[in-house]
N, C-alpha and C positions, 0 to 999 in steps of 0.2 A: 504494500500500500504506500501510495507518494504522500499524503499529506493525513495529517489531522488536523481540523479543524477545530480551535480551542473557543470557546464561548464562556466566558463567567456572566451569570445576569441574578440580578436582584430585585425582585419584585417587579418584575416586568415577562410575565408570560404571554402577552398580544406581539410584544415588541419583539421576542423569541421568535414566536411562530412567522413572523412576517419574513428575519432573515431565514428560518428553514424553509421558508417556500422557496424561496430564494434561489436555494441550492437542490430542490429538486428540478430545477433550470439547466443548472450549468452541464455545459456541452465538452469537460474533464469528468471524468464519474469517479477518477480511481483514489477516493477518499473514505475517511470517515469521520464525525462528526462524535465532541466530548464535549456536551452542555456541565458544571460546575456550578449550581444552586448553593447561592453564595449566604444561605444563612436568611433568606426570603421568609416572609409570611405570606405573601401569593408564590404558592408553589408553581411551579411549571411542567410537572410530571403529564398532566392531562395531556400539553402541547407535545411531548416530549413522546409520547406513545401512538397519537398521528403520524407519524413521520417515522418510525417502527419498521415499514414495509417500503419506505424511501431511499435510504443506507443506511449505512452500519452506523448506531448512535449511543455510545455510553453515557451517562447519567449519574452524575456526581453528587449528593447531596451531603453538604458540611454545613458546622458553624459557621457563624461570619467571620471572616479574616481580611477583607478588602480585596478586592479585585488583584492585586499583583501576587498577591500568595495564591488564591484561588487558579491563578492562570497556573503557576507552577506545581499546585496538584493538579491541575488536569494532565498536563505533558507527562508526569511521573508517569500517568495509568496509559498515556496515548498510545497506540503500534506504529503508526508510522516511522520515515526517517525523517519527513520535516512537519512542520509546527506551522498552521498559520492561526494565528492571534486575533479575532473578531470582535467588537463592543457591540451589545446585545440590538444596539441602534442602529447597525446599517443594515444597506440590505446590497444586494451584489446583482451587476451585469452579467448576463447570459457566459462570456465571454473570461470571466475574471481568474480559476483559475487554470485554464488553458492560456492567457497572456503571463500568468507566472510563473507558470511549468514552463515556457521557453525562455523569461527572462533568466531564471535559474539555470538552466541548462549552457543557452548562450554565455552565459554573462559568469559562469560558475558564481555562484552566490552564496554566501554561508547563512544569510542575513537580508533581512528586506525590509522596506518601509513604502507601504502605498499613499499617497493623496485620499484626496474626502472631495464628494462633488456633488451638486443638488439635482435631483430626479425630476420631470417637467410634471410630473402629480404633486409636490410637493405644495405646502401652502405657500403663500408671499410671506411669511415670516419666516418660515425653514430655509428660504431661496436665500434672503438677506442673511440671517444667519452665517449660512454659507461663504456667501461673498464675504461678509466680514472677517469670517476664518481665511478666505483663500485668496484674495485680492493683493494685489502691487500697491493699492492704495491705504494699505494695513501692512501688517509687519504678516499677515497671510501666505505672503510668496514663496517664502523660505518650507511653507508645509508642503509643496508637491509643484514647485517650477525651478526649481535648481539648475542651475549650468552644470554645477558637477555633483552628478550625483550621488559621489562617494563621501560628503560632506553633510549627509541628510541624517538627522537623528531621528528615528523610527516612532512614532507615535500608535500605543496600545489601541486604538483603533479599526489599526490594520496595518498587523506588521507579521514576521513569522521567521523563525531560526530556523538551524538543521538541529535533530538529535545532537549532535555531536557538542554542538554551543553552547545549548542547552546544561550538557553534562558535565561539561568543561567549566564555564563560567558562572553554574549554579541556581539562572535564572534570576529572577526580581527580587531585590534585598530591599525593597521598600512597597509598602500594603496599597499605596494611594498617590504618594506625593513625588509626581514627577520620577515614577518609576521606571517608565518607556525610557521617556530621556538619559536617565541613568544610565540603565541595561545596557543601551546603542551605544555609549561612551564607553563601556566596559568590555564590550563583543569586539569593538574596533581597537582596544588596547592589547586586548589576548592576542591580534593578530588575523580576524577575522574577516573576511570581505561582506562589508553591510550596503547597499547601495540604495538607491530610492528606484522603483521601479513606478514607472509614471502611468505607464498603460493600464496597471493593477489597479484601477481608482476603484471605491465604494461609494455605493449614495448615502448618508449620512443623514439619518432621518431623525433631527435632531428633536425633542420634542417640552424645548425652554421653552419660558416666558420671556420676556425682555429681562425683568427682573433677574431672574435662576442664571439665565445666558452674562448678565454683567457678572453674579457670583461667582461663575465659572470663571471667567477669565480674569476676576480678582485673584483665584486661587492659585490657576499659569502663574504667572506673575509670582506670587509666593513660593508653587512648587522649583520656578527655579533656581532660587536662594536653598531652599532644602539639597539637591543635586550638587550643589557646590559646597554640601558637606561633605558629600564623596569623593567628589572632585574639583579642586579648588581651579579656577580658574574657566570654570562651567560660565561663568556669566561676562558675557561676552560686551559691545561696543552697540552690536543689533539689538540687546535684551532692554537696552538702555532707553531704544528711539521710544517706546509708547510713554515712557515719561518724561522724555522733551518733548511730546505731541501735547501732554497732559499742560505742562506746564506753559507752555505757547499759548492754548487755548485761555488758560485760565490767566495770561499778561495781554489779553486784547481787552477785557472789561477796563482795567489797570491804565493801560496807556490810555482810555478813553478819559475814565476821569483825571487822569491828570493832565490832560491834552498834550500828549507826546506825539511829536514828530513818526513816533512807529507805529501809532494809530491804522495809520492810512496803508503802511506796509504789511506789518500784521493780516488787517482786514481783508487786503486783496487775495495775501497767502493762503486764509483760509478760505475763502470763496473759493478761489481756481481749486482747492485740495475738494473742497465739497461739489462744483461741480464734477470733477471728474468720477468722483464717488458715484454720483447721482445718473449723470449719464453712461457712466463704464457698465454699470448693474443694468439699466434700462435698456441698453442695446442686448449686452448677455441675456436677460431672461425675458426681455420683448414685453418688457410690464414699467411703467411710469413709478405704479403703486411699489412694486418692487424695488424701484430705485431709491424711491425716498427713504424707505424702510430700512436699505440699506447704510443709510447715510446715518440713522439714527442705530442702528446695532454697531456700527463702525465706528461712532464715537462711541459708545459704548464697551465696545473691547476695547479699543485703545486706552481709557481711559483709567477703565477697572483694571487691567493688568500693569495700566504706568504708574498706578498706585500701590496695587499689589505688593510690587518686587521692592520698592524702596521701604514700603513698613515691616516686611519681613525682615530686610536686611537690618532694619534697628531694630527690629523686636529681639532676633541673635543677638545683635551685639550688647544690647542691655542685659540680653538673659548671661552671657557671656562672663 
């Protein structure tokens, strides 16, 4: 068998069963499937025994332990040689993995990290969502348009080792906070080839509120202060830009009342940033509504995660 597919979910049995339809899709069969019931009060067994007579599906049921320990029981029980790593929230193109059965093969790969990308059933909130994770006009770009794509840290949404990596490097030494991140820095230290495979995308069927969706990307923001316990020197000059975005933003009220000369410059900077926000999204998803929407989740992530990283970073050093 070429792969296992690892699933951790917690209390989201609809959101299960949407990616196992998913994968009675795909046009690679030679899998099998290890859901990991992460300690849930909406079990998933019901979903879990539909898809019974679809492929081969083990059934993991634990305490809670957080999604990065849960991924690494599943692989324990897995048979494959490789690992591919799912969040209970996407759902996968026909296509998805037969495009990484060849990237691997091509490309020999020990390691992989796919992109996230929005489905045209999606709502105009999911769509923006999206864009604001994956846009040029966010710090987005870096999840899945890379020039080199050996510089990609693999995000637990969809990524996937060989055994060997697995065995080798021990898997996720962290339950929640910026574990992916971690892992991928530590696969690529062993010596490992990890690359980002672009054609492997998932739809990504996010299902925040604006509210939940800013929480989130507060959290970014903190988990990668966390990662740079493991690894010092994790937080880079990039991690930095959503908190000069934060901070820009919040010196145009500033220069207004004090009638500063950078008023006028400011203002224009963010207009040009926010049209292109607005019409980049509008022309991708052929929706006005959609644009706006994105311009409001984009400030959004940007904001909560340029706050994120800098409170973390002094809540360590005081804790320190």
């Amino acid at each position: 068998m070429k792969f296992s597919v690892i699933i951790p979910v917690f209390d989201r049995p609809e959101e299960l069963g949407e990616l196992l339809q998913s994968l009675t899709t795909q046009r690679f069969t030679d899998f099998e499937v290890v859901v990991i019931e992460d300690g849930s009060t909406l079990d998933s067994s019901s979903v879990v025994e539909e898809f019974r007579d679809k492929f081969p599906i083990q059934y993991l049921v634990q305490s809670n332990t957080g999604q990065g320990f849960a991924r690494n029981n599943g692989m324990k029980i897995a048979q494959a040689d490789f690992f591919v790593i799912l969040d209970s929230d996407v759902i996968l193109p026909q296509d998805y993995l037969l495009r990484l059965s060849d990237a691997i093969e091509s490309r020999n790969l020990d390691a992989f990290g796919g992109p996230d990308a929005s489905d045209k059933d999606f709502s105009s909130m999911q769509k923006a969502m999206d864009f604001a994770m994956t846009s040029f006009w966010t710090t987005g770009g870096i999840r899945g348009k890379m020039k080199d794509p050996s510089k990609y840290q693999a995000r637990g949404f969809n990524m996937g080792v060989s055994r060997s990596v697995f065995e080798i490097t021990g898997g996720f030494v962290d339950p929640n906070q910026g574990e992916d991140i971690e892992w991928s820095i530590r696969i690529k230290k062993a010596g490992f080839k990890l690359e980002l495979v672009q054609e492997a995308f998932v739809y990504h069927k996010r299902k925040n509120t604006l509210s939940s969706f800013a929480k989130q990307a507060f959290s970014f923001g903190r988990n990668r202060v966390n990662v740079s316990r493991y690894h010092p020197g994790a937080i880079k000059l990039v991690h930095w830009l959503p908190t000069a975005f934060l901070l820009f933003s919040l010196s145009i009220p500033l220069f207004y009342f004090l009638s500063h000369p950078l008023f006028q410059l400011s203002m224009g900077v963010f207009l040009i940033w926010t049209l292109g926000v607005i019409l980049s999204s509008s022309i991708q998803n052929n929706s006005a509504k959609v644009g706006f929407l994105s311009w409001i989740t984009s400030v959004a992530q940007l904001w909560s995660y340029g706050l994120g990283l800098p409170l973390e970073l002094l809540r360590k050093n005081i804790k320190s």
